[in-house]
C-alpha positions, 0 to 999 in steps of 0.5 A, a space after each residue: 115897369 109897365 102893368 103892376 104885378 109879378 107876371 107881368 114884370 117876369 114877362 117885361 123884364 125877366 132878368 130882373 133879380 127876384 129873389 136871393 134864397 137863404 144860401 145866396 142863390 139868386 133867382 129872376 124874374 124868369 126863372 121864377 115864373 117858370 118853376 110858379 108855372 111848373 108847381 101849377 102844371 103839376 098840381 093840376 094834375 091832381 084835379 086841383 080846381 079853384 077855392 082848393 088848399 094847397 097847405 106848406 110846413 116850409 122853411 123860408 126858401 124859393 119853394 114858398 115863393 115858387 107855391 104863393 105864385 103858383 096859388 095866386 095864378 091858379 085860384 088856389 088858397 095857400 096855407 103856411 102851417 107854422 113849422 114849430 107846431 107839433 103833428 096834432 096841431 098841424 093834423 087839425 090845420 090840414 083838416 080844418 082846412 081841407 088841403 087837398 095838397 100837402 108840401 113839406 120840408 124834410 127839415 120837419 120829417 116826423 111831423 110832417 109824417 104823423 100830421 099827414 096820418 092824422 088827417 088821412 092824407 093820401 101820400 100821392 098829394 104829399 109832396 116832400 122838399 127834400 127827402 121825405 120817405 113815403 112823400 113824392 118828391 116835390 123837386 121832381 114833380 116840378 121839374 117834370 113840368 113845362 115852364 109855361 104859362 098855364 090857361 085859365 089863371 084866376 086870382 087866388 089868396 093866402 088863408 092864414 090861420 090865426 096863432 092860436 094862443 087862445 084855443 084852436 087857431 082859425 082860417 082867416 077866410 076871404 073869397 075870391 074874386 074871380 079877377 085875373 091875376 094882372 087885375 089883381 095885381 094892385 090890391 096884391 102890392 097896394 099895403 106898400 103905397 100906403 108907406 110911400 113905397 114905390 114899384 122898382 125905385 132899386 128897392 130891395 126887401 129883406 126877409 128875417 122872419 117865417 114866411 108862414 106869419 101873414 104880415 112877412 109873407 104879404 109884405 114880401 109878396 107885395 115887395 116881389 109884385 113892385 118889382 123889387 128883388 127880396 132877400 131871404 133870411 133862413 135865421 134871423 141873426 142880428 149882425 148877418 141881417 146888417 151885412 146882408 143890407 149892405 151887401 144888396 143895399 136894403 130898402 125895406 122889411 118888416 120887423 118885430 120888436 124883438 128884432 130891434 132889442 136885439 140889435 141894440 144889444 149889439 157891440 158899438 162896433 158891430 153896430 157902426 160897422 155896416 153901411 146902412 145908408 140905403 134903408 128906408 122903410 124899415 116897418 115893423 108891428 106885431 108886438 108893442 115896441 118899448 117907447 126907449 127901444 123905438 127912440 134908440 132905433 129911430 136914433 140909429 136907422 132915422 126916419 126909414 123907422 116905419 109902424 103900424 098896427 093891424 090884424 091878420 082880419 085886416 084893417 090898421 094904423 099907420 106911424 112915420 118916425 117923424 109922427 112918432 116922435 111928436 107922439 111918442 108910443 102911439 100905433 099912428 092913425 087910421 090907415 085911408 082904407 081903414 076905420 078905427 073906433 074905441 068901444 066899451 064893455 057895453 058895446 058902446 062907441 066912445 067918441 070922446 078922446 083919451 078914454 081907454 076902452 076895446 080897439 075895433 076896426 073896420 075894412 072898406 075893401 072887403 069883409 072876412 069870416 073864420 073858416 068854418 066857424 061862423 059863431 067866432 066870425 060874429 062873436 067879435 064883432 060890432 056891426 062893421 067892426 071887428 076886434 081882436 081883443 086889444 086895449 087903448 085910446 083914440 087922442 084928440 088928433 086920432 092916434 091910436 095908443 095900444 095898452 094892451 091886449 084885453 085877456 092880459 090885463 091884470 085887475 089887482 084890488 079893483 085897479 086894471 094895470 097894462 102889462 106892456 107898459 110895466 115890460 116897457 119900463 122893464 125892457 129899460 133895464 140893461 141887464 134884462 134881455 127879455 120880460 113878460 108881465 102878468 098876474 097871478 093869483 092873490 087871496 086878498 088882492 085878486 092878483 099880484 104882478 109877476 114878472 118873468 125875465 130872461 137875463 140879457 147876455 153877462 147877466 146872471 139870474 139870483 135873488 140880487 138880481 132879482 132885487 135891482 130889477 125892482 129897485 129900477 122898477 120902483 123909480 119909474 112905476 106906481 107903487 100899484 104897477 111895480 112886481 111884487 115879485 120876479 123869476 127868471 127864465 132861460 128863454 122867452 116862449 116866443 116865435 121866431 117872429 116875436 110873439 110872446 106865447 104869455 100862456 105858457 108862462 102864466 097858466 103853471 101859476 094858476 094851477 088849480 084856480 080860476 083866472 078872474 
């Protein structure tokens, strides 16, 4: 490959396999590019103009792709909507954003109609993949399109919008460059190089989780500006992922914990039984990995076991498997382009090594805001810097070590307790299939640890269970940090994607009190 980036690749080389959709069908470079240059001919015939939103509420499929490329081309902003919100939630996102153009899947019909009443979108700028009663038909509108390549393309960006667990989510908001695409094709691809990935090299990226969360869709997006071919996954299934990264000979992909648990709780002889020689760089993040699942990980996929940690606002760490098992649970060091800096409740840096305070990062390659909510953009911020509210240290090597997110430290009897490092030792436990830890309130104490677990398959939920959890527990926990009591749950409020919505656990408890 010459020149960096997608358009260039589909113009040099457009037989290249872009893109396997979910049902197997497969896409090149060529093909791809022409249906991205339809959705740009026939948006614009909307008056779409540079800086305007198109928002999607789509499954992972071709159409997101053939939108992300149309949007990039076009100085458009795209907005993935998370599919497993209700109409109000997606209502506000559509107008907080001002999209001014709405794709929906029929798969999410009923919300996708009430949201676009809600925000009072016209039906002439919502368009529906698949059938939607009232929505033009986006299927039509692009192939009413020619496949070439439109004027005047300029850069365009994703906003994603944070998840919202605290209050309504906000646009993460960067302003555009004005730059051609091709100009901009390295930054696109550049969160790659920082692993060691290279463009083409055979490398093949398979996608597990929604491509409406930030990390999935740009390290995708970067995969396709490398020139690899990336696999798309419509549900992720522990065993189907393995056969799809021996059937295309899997490189790369980005994985949550969650993920890994659930391989690991598969059969021996389902986990033996695909060739997995090709991996390597698995990267995952988004989630603190149990210090135990991540050694059995490394154990069985080797050094291809790649981490970091970062925010949708940017900045990041960085791990290889073989840092890793030299510091075991670390989230790494600063990425080059990166700072990391630990402050405490004062707003004072703390410079000295292994003293736990706020996680704060900062950017060299460019400054973001909350779309519009300029009192949000400053409130997390110390100068520079910027936090999303996350707990740990900084070593005499500069790793960094996650403890846990601020809002869910537990402060039992004037002690701070880590959740996450309860629901490691949790996680441990071959009967539990999933945990969350949190405080509740204690009249004398302030708040007692619960522990809320989803039983792993065979296992049954009872008191007696309940009882060996914390026996485990008690051999591996100060007395301080061990539950006082354990429930049990049929299935984690988690998205697809691992995240933990520990809220809708936690908030029932503490009905009618004051969190402290």
């Amino acid at each position: 490959m010459g020149d960096l980036g997608f358009w260039a690749l589909a113009h040099e080389d457009p037989g290249h396999l872009a893109l396997v959709d979910v049902d197997g069908t497969e896409y090149t470079a060529g093909v791809l590019l022409g249906r991205a240059n339809q959705v740009v001919h026939a948006l614009r015939r909307f008056d779409l103009r540079p800086g305007d939103v198109v928002a999607t509420l789509l499954p992972n499929g071709v159409e997101m792709f053939e939108l992300y490329l149309a949007c990039l081309q076009a100085g458009w902003y795209l907005v993935p909507i998370n599919h497993h919100l209700i109409a109000p939630e997606v209502a506000y996102i559509l107008q907080d954003s001002g999209a001014k153009v709405f794709v929906a899947h029929e798969r999410f019909t009923d919300v996708a109609l009430d949201a676009a009443e809600e925000a009072e979108l016209p039906s002439s700028v919502c368009f529906g993949v698949g059938d939607i009663v009232g929505f033009t038909s986006y299927a039509t509108a692009r192939d009413s399109q020619p496949t070439t390549d439109p004027a005047d393309r300029t850069i365009g960006d994703v906003m994603n919008y944070t998840s919202g667990t605290t209050g309504n989510p906000k646009g993460v908001f960067r302003p555009l460059s004005g730059a051609t695409p091709e100009e901009a094709a390295l930054g696109l691809s550049g969160i790659l190089f920082l692993f060691g990935v290279q463009p083409r090299d055979d490398n093949v990226h398979i996608v597990g989780s929604p491509l409406y969360h930030t990390a999935v869709l740009r390290y995708s997006g970067a995969s396709i500006h490398l020139g690899h071919t990336v696999v798309l996954m419509d549900k992720w299934i522990p065993e189907q992922m393995l056969q799809l990264i021996e059937q295309y000979k899997v490189t790369t992909s980005h994985m949550v914990p969650t993920q890994f648990h659930r391989l690991l709780a598969l059969p021996e002889e389902v986990r033996t039984k695909y060739d997995l020689s090709s991996l390597r760089h698995m990267i995952h993040a988004a989630a603190p990995c149990p210090v135990d699942v991540k050694h059995k990980m490394i154990a069985w996929w080797g050094d291809s076991i790649d981490e970091y940690y970062a925010a949708s606002e940017g900045g990041g760490t960085l791990v290889t498997a073989e840092e890793w098992l030299r510091k075991p649970g670390t989230v790494g060091r600063a990425w080059p382009i990166s700072e990391i800096a630990i402050f405490d409740d004062k707003g004072n840096r703390i410079e000295e090594p292994n003293v736990i305070g706020t996680v704060y990062m900062a950017m060299q390659t460019g400054d973001f805001s909350y779309h519009k909510d300029e009192e949000k953009t400053q409130k997390n911020r110390i100068g520079k810097f910027f936090t999303v509210g996350d707990v740990g240290l900084i070593d005499e090597d500069g790793y960094l070590f996650l403890r846990d997110r601020k809002i869910d430290m537990i402060i039992s009897g004037g002690a701070n307790i880590y959740p996450a490092e309860i629901e490691n030792v949790l996680l441990g436990f071959p009967k539990v299939g999933d945990v969350a830890v949190f405080g509740i309130p204690n009249d004398d104490w302030g708040e007692e640890i619960k522990a809320v677990v989803e039983p792993a398959e065979g296992a049954e939920a009872s008191p007696e269970l309940a009882e060996e959890i914390l026996a485990y527990c008690r051999g591996r926990l100060a007395k301080f940090k061990t539950p006082k009591s354990i429930d049990f749950t049929e299935a984690m409020p988690r998205d697809p994607n691992g995240k933990l919505y520990k809220r809708k656990l936690r908030d029932p408890y503490w009905e009618g009190r004051e969190k402290i």
